[in-house]
Z-matrix of the N, CA and C atoms (Angstrom, degrees):
N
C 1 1.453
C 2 1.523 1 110.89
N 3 1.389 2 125.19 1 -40.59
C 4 1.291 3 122.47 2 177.02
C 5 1.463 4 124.02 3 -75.36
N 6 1.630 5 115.38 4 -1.77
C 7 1.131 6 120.04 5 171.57
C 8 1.487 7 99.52 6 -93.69
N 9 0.680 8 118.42 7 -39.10
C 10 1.682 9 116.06 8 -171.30
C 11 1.515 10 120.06 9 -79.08
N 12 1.685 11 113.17 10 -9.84
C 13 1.366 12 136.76 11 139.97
C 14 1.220 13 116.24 12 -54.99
N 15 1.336 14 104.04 13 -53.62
C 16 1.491 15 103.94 14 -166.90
C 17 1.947 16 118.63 15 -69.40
N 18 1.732 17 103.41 16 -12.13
C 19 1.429 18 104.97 17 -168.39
C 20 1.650 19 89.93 18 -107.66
N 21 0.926 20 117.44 19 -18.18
C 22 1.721 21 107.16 20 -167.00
C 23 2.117 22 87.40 21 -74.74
N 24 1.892 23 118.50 22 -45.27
C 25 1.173 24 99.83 23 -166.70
C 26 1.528 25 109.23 24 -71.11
N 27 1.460 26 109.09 25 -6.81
C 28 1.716 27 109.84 26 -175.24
C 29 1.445 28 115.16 27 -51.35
N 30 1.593 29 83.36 28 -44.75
C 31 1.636 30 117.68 29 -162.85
C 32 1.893 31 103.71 30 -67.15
N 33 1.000 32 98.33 31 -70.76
C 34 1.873 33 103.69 32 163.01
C 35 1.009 34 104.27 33 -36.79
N 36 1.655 35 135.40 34 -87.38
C 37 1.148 36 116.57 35 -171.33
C 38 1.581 37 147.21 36 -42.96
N 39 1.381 38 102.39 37 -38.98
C 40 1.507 39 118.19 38 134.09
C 41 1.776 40 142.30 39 -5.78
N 42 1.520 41 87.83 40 -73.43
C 43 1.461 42 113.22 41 179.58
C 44 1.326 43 98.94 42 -61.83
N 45 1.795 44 115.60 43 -66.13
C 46 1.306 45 114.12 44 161.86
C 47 1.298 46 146.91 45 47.97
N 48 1.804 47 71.35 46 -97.44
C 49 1.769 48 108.23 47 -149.57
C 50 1.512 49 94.16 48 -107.43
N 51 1.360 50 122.33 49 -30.60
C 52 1.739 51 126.82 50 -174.70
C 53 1.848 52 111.09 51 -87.11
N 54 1.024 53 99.16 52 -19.41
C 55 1.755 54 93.99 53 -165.39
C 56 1.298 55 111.63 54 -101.77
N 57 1.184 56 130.89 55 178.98
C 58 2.007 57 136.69 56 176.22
C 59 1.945 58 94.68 57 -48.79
N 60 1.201 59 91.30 58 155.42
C 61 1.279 60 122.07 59 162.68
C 62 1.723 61 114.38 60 -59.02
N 63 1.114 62 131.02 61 -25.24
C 64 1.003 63 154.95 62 153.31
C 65 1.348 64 133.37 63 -40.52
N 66 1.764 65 95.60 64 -64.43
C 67 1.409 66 112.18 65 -175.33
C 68 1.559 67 89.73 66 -87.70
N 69 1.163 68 129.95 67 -46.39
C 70 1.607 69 122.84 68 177.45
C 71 1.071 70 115.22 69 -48.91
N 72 1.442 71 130.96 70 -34.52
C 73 1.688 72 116.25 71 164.27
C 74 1.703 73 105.06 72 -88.85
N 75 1.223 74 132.05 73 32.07
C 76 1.168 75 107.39 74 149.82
C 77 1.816 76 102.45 75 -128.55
N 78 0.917 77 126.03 76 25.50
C 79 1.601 78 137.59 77 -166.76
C 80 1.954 79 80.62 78 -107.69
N 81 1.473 80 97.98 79 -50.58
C 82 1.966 81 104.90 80 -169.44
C 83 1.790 82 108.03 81 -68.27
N 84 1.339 83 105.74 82 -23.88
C 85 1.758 84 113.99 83 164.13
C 86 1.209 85 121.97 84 -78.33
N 87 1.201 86 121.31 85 -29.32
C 88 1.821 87 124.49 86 -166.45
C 89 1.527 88 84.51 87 -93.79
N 90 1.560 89 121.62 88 -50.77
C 91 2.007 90 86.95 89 174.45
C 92 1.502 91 126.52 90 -90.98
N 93 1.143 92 103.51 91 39.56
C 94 1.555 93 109.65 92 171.79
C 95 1.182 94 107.77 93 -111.30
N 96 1.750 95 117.93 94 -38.62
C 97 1.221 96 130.04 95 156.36
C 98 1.441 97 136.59 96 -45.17
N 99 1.558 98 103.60 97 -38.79
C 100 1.588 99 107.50 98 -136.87
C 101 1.918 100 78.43 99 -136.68
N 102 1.300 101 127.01 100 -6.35
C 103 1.474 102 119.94 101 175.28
C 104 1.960 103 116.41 102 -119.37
N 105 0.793 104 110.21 103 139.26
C 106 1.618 105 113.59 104 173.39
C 107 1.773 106 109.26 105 -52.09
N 108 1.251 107 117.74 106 123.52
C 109 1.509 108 119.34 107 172.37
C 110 1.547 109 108.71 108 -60.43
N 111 1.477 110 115.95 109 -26.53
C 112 2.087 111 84.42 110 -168.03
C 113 1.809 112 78.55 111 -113.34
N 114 1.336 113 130.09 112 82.15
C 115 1.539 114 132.46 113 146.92
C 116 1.086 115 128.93 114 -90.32
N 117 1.341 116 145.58 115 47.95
C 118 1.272 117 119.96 116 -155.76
C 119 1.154 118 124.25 117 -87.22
N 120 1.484 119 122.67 118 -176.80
C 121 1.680 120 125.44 119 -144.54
C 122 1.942 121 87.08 120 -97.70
N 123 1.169 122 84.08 121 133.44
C 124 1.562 123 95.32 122 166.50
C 125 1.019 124 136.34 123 -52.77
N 126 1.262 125 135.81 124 146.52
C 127 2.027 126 121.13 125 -154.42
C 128 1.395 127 124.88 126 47.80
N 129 1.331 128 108.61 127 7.76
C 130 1.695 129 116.65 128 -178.79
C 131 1.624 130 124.98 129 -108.37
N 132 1.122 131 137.49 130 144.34
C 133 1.345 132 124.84 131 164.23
C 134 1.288 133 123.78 132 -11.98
N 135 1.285 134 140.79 133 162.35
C 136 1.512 135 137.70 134 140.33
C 137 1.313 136 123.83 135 -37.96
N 138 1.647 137 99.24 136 -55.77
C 139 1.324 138 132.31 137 173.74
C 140 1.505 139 98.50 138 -30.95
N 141 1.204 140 124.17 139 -63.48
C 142 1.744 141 124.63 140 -156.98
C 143 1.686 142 119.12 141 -103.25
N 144 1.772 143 79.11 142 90.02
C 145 1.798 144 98.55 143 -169.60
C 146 1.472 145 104.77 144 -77.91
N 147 1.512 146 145.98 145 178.62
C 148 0.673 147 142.87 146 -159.80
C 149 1.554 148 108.27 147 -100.47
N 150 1.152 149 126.38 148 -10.79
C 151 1.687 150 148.72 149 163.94
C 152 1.867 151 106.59 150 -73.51
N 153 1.133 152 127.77 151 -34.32
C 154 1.381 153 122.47 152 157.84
C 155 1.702 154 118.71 153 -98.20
N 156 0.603 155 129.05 154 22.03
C 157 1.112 156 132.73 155 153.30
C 158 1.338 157 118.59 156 -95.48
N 159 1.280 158 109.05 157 -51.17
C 160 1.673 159 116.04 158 158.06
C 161 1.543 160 117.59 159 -33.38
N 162 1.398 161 89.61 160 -74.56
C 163 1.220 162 114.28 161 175.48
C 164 1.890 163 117.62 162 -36.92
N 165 0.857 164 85.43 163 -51.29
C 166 2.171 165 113.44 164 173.43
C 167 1.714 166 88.29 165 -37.85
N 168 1.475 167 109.11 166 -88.03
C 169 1.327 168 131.26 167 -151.38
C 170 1.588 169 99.68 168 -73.34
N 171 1.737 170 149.02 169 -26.31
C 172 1.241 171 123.97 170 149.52
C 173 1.755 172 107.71 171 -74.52
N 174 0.908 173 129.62 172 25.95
C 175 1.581 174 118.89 173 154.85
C 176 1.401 175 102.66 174 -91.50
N 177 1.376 176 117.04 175 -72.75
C 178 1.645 177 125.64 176 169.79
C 179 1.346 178 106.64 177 -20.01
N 180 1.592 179 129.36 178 -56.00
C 181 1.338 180 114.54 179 -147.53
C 182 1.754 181 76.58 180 -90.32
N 183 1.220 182 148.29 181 7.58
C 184 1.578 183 122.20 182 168.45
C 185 1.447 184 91.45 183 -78.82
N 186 1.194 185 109.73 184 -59.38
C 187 1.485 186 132.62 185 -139.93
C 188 2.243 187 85.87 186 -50.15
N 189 1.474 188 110.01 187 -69.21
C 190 1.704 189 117.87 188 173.50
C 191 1.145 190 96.78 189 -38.79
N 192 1.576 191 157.11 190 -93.86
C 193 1.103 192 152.82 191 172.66
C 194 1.181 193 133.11 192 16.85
N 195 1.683 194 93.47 193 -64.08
C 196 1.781 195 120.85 194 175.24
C 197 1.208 196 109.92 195 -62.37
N 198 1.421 197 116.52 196 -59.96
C 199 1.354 198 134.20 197 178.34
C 200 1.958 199 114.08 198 -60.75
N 201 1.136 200 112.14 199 8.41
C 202 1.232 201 127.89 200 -162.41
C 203 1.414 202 117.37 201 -122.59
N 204 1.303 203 102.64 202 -26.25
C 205 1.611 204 134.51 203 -173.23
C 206 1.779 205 120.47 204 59.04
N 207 1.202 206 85.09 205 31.08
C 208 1.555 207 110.42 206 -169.09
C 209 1.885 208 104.74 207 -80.72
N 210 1.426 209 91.30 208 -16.57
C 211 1.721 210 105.79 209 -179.24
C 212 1.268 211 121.00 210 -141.27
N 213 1.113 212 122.79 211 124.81
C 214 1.457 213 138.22 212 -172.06
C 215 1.434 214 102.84 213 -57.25
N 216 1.608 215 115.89 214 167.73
C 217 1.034 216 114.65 215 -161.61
C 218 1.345 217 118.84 216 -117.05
N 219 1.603 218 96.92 217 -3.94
C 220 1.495 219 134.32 218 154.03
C 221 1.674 220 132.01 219 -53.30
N 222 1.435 221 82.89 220 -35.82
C 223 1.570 222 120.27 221 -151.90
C 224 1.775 223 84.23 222 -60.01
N 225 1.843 224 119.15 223 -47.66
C 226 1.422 225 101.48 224 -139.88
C 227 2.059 226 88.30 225 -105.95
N 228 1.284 227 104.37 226 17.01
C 229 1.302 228 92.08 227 165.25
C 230 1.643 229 110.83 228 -76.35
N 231 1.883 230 96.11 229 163.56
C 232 1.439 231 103.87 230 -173.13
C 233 1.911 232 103.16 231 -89.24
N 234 1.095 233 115.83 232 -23.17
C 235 1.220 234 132.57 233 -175.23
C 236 1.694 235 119.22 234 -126.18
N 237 1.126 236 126.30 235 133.01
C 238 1.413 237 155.89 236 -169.38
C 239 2.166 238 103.04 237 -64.34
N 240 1.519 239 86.50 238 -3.76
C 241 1.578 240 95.45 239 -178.81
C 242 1.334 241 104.26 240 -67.31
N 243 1.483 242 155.72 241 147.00
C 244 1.168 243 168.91 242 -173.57
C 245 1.797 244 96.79 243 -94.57
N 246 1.551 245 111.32 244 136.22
C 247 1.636 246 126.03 245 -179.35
C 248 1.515 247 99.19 246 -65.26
N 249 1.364 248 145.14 247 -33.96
C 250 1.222 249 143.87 248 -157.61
C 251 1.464 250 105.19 249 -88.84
N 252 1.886 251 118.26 250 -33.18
C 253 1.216 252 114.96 251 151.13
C 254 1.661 253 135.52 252 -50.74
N 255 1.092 254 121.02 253 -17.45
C 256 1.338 255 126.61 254 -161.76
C 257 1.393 256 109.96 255 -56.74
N 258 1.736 257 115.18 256 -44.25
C 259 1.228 258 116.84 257 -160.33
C 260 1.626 259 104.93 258 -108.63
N 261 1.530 260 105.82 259 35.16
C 262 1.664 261 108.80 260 -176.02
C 263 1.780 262 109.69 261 -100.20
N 264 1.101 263 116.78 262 174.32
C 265 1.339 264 118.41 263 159.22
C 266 1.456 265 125.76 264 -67.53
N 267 1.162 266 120.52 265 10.86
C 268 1.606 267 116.72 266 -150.65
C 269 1.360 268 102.18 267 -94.18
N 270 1.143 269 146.25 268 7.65
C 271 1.334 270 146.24 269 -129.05
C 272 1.903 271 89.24 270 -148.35
């Protein structure tokens, strides 16, 4: 059983870290959904459940992306507000 833990989180993490930004936040929903929160990976901390690890590897694949210029820088605001606005009166 802990091997077959250990390849399904390979596999997630995987998907992750290789596919759109997109599919990586829905790869990070289907095991939040579809996996137990306190599982953790075999031979690993407590600490490293199978939901942060996920979690781990769609940060990475933004973070390569960014660093890649593969993603705007726009892209990861929460709001359509412009960075040069921030420090204006307009608000």
């Amino acid at each position: 059983m802990g091997a077959l833990l250990l390849v399904v989180t390979a596999v997630l993490c995987v998907a992750a870290l290789r596919t759109s930004p997109r599919t990586a936040l829905a790869v990070v929903l289907f095991s939040i959904a579809l996996v137990p929160g306190s599982l953790t990976v075999p031979g690993a901390p407590g600490v490293l459940t199978v939901h942060r690890l996920v979690l781990l590897a769609a940060g990475a694949n933004v973070v390569l992306r960014r660093r890649r210029g593969q993603l705007r820088c726009g892209l990861l605001l929460w709001s359509g507000v412009c960075c040069s606005s921030w420090g204006s009166s307009a608000f």
